[in-house]
N, C-alpha and C positions, 0 to 999 in steps of 0.2 A: 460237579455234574450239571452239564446243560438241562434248564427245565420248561416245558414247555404246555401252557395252559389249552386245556382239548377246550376250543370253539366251536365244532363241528354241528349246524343245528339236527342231533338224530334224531326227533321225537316232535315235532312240530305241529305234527297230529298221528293221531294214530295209523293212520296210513300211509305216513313215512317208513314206518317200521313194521312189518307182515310174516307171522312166523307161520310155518307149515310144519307139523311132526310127521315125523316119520317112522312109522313101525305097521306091524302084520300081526293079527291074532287068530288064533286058530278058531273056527266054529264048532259052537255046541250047543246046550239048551240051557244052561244055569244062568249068563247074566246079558244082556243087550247092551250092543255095540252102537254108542251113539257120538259125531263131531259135533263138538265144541266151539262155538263161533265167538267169542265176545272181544267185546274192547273197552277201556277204564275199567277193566277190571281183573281180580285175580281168578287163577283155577278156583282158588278154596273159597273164595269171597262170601261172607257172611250170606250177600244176596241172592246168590247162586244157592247154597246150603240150605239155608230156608224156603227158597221156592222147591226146592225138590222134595223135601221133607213133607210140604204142607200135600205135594201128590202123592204121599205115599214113600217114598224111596226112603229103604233103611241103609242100604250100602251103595255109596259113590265111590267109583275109584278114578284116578288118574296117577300116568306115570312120571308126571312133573309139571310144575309150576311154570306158568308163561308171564311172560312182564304186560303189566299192569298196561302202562299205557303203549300198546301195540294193537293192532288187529293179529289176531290169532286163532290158528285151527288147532286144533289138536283130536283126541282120541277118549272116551272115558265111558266106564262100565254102571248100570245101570244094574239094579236087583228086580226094576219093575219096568214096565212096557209103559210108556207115558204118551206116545202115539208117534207119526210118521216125523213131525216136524211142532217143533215148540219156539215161541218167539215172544221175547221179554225186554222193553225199550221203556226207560224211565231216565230222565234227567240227565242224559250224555250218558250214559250206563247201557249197555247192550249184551244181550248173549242169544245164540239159536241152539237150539240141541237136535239134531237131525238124524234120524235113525238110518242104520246100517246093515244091521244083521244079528242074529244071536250067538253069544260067542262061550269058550267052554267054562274060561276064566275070569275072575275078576283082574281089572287092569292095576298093576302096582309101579311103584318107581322101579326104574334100572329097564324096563320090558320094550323104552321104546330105542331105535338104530339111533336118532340124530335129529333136526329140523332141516329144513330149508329156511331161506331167509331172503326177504325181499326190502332191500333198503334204501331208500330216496339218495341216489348219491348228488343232487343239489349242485350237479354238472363240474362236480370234485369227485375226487378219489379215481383219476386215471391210473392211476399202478395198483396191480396187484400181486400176491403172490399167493402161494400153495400152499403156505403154513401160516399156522396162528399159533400164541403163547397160550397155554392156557388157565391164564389166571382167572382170578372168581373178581366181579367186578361189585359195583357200586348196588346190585339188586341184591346180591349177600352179604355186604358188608355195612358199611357206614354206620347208625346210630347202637345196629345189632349189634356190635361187637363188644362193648363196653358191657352191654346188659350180660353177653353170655358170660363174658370170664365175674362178670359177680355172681351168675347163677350157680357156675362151673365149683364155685367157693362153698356154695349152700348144700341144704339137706337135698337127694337125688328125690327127681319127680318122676312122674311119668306127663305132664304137662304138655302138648304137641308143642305150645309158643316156647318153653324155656326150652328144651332138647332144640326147637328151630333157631333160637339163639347163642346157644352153647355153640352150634354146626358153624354159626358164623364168624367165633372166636375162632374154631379149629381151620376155615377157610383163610380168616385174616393172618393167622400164626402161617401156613403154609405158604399165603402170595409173599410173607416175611420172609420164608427160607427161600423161597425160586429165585425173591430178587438177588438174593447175594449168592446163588449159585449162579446165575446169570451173567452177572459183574465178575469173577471169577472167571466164568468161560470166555467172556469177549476176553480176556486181556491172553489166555491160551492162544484163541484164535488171532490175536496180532501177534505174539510173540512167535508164531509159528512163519508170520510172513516180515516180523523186522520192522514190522511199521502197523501204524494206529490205521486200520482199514475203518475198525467198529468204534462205536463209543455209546457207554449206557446213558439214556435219556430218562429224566424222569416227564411222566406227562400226567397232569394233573385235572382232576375232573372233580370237582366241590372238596368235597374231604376227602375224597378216595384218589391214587395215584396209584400209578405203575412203571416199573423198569421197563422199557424196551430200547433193543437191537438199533441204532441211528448209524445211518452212514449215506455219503451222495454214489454209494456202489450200492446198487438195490441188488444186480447178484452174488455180491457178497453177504447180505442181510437174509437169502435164499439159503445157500449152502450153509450158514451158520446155523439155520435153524433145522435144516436137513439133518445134519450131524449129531443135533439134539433129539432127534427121533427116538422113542424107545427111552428116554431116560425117565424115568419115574421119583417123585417127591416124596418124601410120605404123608398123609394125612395122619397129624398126629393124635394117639390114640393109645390104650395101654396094652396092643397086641402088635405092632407097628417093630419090623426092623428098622432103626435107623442106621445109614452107612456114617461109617466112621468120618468120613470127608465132611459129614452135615451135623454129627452129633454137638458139637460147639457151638453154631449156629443157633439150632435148635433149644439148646439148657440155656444161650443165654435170651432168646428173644420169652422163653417162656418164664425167667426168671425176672424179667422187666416186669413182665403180667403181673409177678408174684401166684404163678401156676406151676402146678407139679404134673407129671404123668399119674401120679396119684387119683388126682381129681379124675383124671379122665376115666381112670379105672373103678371111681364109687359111683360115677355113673354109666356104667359099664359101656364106653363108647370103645373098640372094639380100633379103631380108625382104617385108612387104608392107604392106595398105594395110587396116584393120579399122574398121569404124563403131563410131563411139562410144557410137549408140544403137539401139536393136532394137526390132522393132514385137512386141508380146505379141499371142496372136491365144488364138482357143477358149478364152480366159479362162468358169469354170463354177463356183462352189460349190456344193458338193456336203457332207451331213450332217456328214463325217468327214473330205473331200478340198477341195484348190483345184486346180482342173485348170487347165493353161495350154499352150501351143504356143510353143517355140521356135526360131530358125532356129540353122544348126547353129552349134557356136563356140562359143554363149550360154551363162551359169553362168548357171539356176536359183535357185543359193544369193544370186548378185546380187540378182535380182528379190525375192527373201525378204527381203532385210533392206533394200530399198528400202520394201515394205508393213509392215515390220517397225517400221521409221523412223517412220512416218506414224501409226503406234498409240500410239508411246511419246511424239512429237514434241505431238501434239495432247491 
């Protein structure tokens, strides 16, 4: 398998990279609706957590995690009224909290559509297309993954870091089964036309890699992914049907781990069912930016180095 090391500079400051969430909450009286402004930092970030706390707030919510180093908006629930606009600047470290409205609900995961995405394309990445794989990249995986399947072996906690590390074993075990269904589909997809159109690419980003779709027919790489619409992985979990086509796959990557479905089930992770592939929407070039819309879930960084592939590939 051809491999090909992602150089792409995405992150060269934070305003290479600009995420926008997107979602709608209903108005009420119980918690205030306030955006989220920061950059070098995370939603949960210790600093963020403690400034709030120190004014009083006993319940923060957000419906997911933005990468660290990015400028990013997002959306998040308040239990207390902390005023119109708050603004916190220490050491390359930044966040604004900007009030909205009073809403009925506290904000949780899963609540919000998708982001938008604003990313330096560095006068690269002329091709695009409408689809994206959707693998879990390098912000879920890499050092986590090792820590989780030792957790995943231990007494169950209720700990937010070890359950957020166990998540990352079960995200790394899944981007394990897509790619060898993927490698499977491309060689359907040539057998069907007689000839090698696809070929699976490994493309490598520090420790973390991924299988993608390679061919100099960028609409072939289109329809291929098209076709894969609606196909579902499982996130493996001890409530989880797997299909027979994936069941091998699955007993032996978790057998490597030295993991059972057991484990999964003493700490009662439940797992579930994630598409393989994601439809890209309000794709725009722009002088300096490539905008795109994704549904929530989806790494951005995936679809980069999908367009990324396609530049170096051809």
């Amino acid at each position: 398998m051809e491999s090909f090391t992602f150089d792409f500079p995405l992150k060269i400051t934070p305003f290479d990279f600009i995420v926008k969430e997107e979602a709608e909450y209903p108005e009420g009286e119980n918690f205030f609706l306030y955006k989220l402004v920061k950059r070098n930092l995370n939603s949960n970030d210790p600093y963020i957590v403690q400034f709030l706390k120190d004014l009083g707030v006993k319940d923060y919510g957000y419906a997911g995690l933005k990468d660290r180093y990015a400028l990013t908006v997002q959306n998040v629930s308040l239990d207390k009224f902390i005023g119109k606009k708050v603004i916190k600047r220490e050491l390359g470290r930044y966040f604004a909290l900007l009030y909205q409205k009073p809403i009925r609900f506290k904000i949780r995961t899963g609540y919000l559509k998708g982001n938008t995405f604003f990313i330096n394309h560095q006068n690269r990445l002329f091709y695009t297309i409408p689809y994206s794989l959707n693998y879990y990249d390098s912000q879920r995986l890499g050092k986590n993954v090792a820590r989780g399947r030792r957790f995943l072996k231990e007494k169950p906690s209720k700990k937010w870091e070890q359950i957020f590390w166990i998540n990352s074993y079960q995200s790394f075990v899944w981007n394990l089964t897509a790619f060898r269904f993927l490698e499977r589909k491309i060689g359907e997809f040539n057998k069907r036309f007689g000839i090698e159109i696809l070929k699976p690419c490994k493309v490598i980003d520090g420790k973390v890699f991924h299988i993608l779709p390679c061919s100099k027919d960028k609409k072939a790489i289109e329809t291929f992914l098209s076709e894969l619409e609606g196909v579902k992985i499982p996130l493996i979990g001890y409530k989880v049907q797997i299909p027979p086509i994936l069941e091998p796959i699955i007993k032996e990557i978790l057998q490597k781990g030295g993991v059972s479905v057991e484990d999964f089930k003493r700490w009662r992770l439940k797992g579930d069912y994630r598409p393989l592939v994601v439809k890209v929407e309000k794709i725009k070039r722009y002088p300096k930016s490539l905008r795109f819309f994704l549904p929530k879930g989806a790494f951005a960084t995936v679809y980069i180095k999908l367009l990324w592939l396609l530049e170096n590939f051809n």
